[in-house]
Each structure stands twice: as C-alpha cells, then as structure tokens.
C-alpha positions in Angstrom: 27.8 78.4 56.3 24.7 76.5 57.7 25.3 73.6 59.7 22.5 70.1 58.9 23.0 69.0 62.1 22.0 71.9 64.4 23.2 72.6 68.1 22.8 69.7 70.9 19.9 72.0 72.3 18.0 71.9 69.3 18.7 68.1 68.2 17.5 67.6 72.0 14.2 69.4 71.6 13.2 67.5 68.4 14.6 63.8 69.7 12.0 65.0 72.8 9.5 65.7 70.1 9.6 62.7 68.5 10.1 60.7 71.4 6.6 62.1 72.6 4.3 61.7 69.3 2.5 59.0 68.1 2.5 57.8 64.5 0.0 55.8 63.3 1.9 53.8 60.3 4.8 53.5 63.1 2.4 52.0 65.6 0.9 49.3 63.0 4.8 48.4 62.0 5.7 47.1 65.6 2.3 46.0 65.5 2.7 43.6 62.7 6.2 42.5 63.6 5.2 41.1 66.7 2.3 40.0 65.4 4.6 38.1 63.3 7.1 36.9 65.3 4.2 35.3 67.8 2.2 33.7 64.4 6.2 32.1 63.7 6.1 30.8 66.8 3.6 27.9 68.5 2.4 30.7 70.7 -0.3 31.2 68.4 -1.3 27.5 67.3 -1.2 26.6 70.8 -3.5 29.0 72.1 -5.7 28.4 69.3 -5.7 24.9 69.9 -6.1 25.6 73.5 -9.0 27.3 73.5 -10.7 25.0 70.9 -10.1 21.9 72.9 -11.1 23.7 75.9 -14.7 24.5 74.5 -15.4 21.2 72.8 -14.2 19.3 75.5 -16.5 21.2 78.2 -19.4 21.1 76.0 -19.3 17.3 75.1 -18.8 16.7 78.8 -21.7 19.3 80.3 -24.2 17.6 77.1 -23.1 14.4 78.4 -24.1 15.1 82.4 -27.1 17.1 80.8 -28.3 15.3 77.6 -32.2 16.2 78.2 -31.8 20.1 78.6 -28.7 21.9 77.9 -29.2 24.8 76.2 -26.3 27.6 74.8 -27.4 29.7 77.7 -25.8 26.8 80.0 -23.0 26.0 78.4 -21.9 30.3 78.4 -22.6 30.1 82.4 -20.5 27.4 82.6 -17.3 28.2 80.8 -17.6 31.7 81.6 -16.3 30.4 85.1 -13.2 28.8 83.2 -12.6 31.9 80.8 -13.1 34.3 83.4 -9.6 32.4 85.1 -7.7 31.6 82.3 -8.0 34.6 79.8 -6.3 36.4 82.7 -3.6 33.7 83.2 -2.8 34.2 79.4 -2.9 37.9 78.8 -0.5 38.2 81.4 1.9 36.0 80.2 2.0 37.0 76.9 2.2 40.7 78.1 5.2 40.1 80.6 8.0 39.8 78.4 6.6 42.3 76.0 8.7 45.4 77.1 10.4 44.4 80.1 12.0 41.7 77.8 13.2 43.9 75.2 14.8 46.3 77.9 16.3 43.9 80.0 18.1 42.6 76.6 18.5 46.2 75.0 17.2 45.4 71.8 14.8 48.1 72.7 17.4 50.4 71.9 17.8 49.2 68.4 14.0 49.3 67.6 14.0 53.1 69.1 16.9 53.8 66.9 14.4 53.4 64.1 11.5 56.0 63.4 9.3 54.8 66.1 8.7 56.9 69.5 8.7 55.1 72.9 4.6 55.6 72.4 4.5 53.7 69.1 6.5 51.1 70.6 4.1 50.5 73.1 0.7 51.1 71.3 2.1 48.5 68.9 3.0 46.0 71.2 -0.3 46.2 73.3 -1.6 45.8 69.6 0.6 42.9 68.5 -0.2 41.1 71.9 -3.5 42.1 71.5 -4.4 40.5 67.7 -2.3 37.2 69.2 -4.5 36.3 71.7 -7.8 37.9 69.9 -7.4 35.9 66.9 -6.4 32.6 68.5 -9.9 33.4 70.8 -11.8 33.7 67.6 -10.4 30.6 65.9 -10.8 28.3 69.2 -14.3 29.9 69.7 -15.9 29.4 65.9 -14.2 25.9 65.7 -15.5 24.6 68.8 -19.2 26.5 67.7 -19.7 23.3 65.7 -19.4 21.4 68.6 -21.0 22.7 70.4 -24.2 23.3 68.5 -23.9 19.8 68.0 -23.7 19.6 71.9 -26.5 21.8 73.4 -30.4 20.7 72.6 -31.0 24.7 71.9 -28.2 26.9 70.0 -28.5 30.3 69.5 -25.7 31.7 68.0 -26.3 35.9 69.0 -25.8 34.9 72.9 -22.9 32.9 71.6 -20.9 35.9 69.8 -21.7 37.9 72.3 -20.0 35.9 74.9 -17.2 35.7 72.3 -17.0 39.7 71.7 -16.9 40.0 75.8 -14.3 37.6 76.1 -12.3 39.5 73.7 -13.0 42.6 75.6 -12.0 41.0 79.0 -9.0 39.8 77.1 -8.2 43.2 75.9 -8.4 45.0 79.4 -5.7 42.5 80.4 -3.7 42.8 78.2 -3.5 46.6 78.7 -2.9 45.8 82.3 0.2 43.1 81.5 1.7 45.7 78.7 1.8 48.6 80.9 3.3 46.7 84.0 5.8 45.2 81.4 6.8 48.5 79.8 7.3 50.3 83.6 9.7 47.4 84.6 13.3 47.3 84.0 13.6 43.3 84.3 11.4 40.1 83.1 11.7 39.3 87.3 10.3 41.7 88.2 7.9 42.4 85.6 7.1 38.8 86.4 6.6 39.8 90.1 4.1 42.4 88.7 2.0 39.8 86.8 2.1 37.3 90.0 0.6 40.4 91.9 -2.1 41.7 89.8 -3.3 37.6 89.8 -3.2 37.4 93.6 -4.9 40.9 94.4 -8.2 40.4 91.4 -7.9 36.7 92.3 -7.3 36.2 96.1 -7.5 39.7 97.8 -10.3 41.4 95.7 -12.5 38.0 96.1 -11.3 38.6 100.1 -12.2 41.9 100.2 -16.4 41.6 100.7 -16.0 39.0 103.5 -13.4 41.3 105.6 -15.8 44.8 105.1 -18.7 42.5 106.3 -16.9 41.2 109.4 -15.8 45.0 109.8 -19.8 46.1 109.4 -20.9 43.3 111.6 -18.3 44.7 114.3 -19.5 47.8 114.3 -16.3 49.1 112.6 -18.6 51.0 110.1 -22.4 51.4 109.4 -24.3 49.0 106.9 -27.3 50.1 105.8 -31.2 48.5 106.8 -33.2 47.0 104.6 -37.0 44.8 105.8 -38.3 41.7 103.5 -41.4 40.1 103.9 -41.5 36.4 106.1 -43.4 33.9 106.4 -47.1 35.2 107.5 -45.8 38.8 106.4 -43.4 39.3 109.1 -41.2 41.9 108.3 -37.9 40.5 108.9 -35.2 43.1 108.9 -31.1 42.7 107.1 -28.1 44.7 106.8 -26.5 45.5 103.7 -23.1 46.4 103.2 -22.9 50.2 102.1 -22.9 51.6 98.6 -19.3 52.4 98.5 -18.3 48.4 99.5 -20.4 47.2 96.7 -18.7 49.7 94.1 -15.3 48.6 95.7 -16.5 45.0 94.0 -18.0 46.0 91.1 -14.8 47.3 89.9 -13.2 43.7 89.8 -12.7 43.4 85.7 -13.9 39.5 86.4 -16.8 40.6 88.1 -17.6 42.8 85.2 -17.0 40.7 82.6 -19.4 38.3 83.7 -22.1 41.1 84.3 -21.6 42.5 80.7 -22.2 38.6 79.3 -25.8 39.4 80.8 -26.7 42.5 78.3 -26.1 40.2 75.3 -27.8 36.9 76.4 -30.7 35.9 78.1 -28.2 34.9 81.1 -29.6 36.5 84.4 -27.3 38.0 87.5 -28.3 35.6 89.4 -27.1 32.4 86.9 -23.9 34.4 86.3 -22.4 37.9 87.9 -22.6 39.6 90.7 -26.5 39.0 92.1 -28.2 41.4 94.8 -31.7 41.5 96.5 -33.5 44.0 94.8 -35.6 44.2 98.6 -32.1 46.2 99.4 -32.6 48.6 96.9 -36.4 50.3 97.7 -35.0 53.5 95.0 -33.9 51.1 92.9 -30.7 49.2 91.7 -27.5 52.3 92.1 -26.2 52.7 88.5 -22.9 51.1 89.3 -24.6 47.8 90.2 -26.2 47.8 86.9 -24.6 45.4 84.3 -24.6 48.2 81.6 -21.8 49.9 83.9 -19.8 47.0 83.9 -19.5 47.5 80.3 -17.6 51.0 81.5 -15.8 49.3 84.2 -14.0 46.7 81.1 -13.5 50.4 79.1 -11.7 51.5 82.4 -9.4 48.7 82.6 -8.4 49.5 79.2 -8.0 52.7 78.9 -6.6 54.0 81.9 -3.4 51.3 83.1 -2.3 51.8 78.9 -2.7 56.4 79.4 -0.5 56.1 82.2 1.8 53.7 81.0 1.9 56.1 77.6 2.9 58.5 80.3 5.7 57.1 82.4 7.3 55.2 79.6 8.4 58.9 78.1 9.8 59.5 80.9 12.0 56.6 82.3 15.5 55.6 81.2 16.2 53.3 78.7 
C-alpha cells in the first residue's frame, strides 16, 4: 500500500527544496499585497505629496533668489543635495519593518505556510517596497515638472528624467540595503538599530573617512602620492594626493555615486555636483573608478550584492 505522505526524510528534502527556489508568480503575489497594503495606507499619498511639495517648493524659492538665470541644470544641483539625504532617510524606513516586522509578530509563519519560499518572500517585499517609494517618486517628480518649468528660465526635460531615473536607482539600492538588514533581524529594535547604523556610517563616518586618511598621509602614517601644477610665472608648485586606494574607499559611498551618475545624463559637471578632482593629479589620466560611468556600477553594487546575500542567509536562519 503506498503512503501520499512519504517519510519525514523525504517530506524534509522537498520542504528544503521549496524553501530554496524562487517562483516568479509567487514573488509578484507578495509583491502586490504589500504593494497594496502600503497604496491602503497614507504611506503612499504622503510620500507622493512629499516629494511634490518638496520640488515645487524648492524651485519657486531658488527662481525667486535667481529670477534672471536659473536654468533646469540649477535647480538638479540643488535638490540633488536634498534627495541625496532624504531618499535614504525613507528607504530605510519603509524597509525596516518589512521582515523584521513580520517575524517579530510571526505572521511570517502564516505567509510561509502558503506556496511562497523564504526567497519569494523577500524578492517580493524588496519589490513591494520598491514600487511604493518608486511610484510616489514618479508622481511627486512629474507633478512638481510643471512647476518647475514654470520656475526655471531654461527647461529641458532629458536632464530632468534623467535625474528622476537616478533618483529611482539611488532609491532602489537602499532599499535593497533596508530589506536585507530587515530580513537578517529577528526584532523591529534591532532592525531599527541596523537602519540608524547604515545612516551614521554613509552619512557621518564615510563623509569622515577622507579627512582622517589625509591627516594619516600628512603624518607620515602612509605614502600619498606627488603631483606638480603650474604657478604664477610657471613655477612648478608641487601637491600630495591621497593614494588610489583612498579615493576608491570614497567612490564607493552610494551618495557619492549617485550624484556622479546625474552627470552622464545632464550637462551638470563634477565640479557643480559629485565628487571633483584635479585632473593635474592624474598625468595617465582619470583611474576608471573615478570616472562617473563607474559610479553607475558602484549604484548596480549596492543593489545587487546586500539583496544575494540576504537571499542567502535568510534560507538559512530560524523562523
């Protein structure tokens, strides 16, 4: 007589199976719930309106302190310093509860009692998450265009969409960043604890970290390297640069490479927005990593690689 349910060892292998696959229609079903749940909620509507007050009110003020010359060009260098703060600020917040939340209650349980593996779970909520804050970006942005076109004395509307698909880029790496600390957390404390960190080291410690290798270089701690720019009267006046690996250490910053990546689509130059550096310091040329088309990779990175490892633990730990 065959037995449907099979031996423990055999229902253990394929609950392991299942547990480790990936199904697309699954993914898009958690997806769209807590898509859902946030559009219910005035998560959404607020962020919209958030980010559509915050555009039109900055541009009506800048057109106001500027009204001969203020062009699109100024208005993206501008509130890139405000977006490049608070896109951050949100995605993290919206990302903290997202797992953690869910375990610390155990309703987790009852959505992985349904036909969804720990990995759709959290591909869908990074996408849920993700369409929240992208949409409300895309509303805020397009409504506040009219305002400021109406603003600026010279609109052009490809260095605007291209700061717009950047900003939902930069969103997009934070996101994966707040998701994956969420899901590796057993508690909204301390997932909340992880959120507070990652703000302090990209926002205080990274922003620290080029001062304290230059006081190290400038002690001798470590050798910068020479560089010789022309003076006054063609005297060679010589500088010291801090070493290749420093600069990469703050290239890596996903702020500092947003704002670099805004450059490729608009006429914006490093030294309006980004990271800016002497070119007299580079006789062979810029390094490829201080290039802004690598910043573009650097955003990919951010993405990619906190969400593959958080695929990977979140197998793995107890429910």
């Amino acid at each position: 007589m065959s037995s449907e349910t099979g031996t423990p060892a055999e229902s253990a292998g394929t609950s392991g199976s299942a547990s480790s696959s990936i199904n697309p229609e699954s993914v898009r079903a958690v997806a769209k719930k807590d898509f859902q749940d946030s559009i219910r909620s005035w998560l959404f509507w607020g962020l919209s309106v958030f980010f559509f007050t915050l555009m039109a009110v900055l541009a009506g003020f800048l057109a106001w302190a500027n009204p001969d010359d203020f062009t699109t060009l100024d208005f993206i260098g501008t509130i890139s310093q405000v977006t490049k703060l608070v896109i951050p600020l949100i995605a993290l917040v919206l990302g903290w509860k997202s797992i953690a939340g869910e375990r610390e209650s155990g309703s987790i349980k009852v959505l992985l009692s349904l036909p969804h593996s720990r990995k759709d779970v959290l591909l869908g909520k990074l996408l849920g998450r993700t369409a929240v804050l992208s949409l409300s970006l895309i509303i805020g942005f397009l409504i506040a265009m009219v305002a400021v076109a109406f603003a600026v004395s010279e609109f052009s509307l490809p260095a605007y969409l291209g700061f717009l698909v950047m900003t939902l880029l930069y969103a997009l790496a934070y996101m994966s960043i707040a998701v994956s600390l969420s899901s590796l957390t057993r508690s909204t404390t301390m997932a909340g604890a992880a959120m507070f960190g990652v703000f302090v080291l990209f926002y205080i410690v990274w922003n620290s970290i080029q001062q304290a290798l230059r006081l190290l270089m400038n002690r001798d701690y470590f050798e910068g390297v020479a560089y010789t720019v022309s003076g006054p009267g063609g005297r060679q006046l010589e500088f010291t640069r801090l070493p290749d690996w420093a600069l990469f250490i703050d290239m890596i910053d996903p702020g500092n490479a947003y704002q670099n990546t805004i450059t490729i689509f608009s006429a914006l130059s490093s030294d309006q927005i980004g990271t800016a550096y002497n070119e007299a310091a580079f006789p062979d040329g810029l390094p490829f990593f201080l290039q802004d088309w690598f910043s573009f990779v650097i955003l990919l990175f951010w993405i990619a690689v906190p969400i593959a490892v958080a695929l990977y633990r979140f197998d793995r730990v107890d429910i």
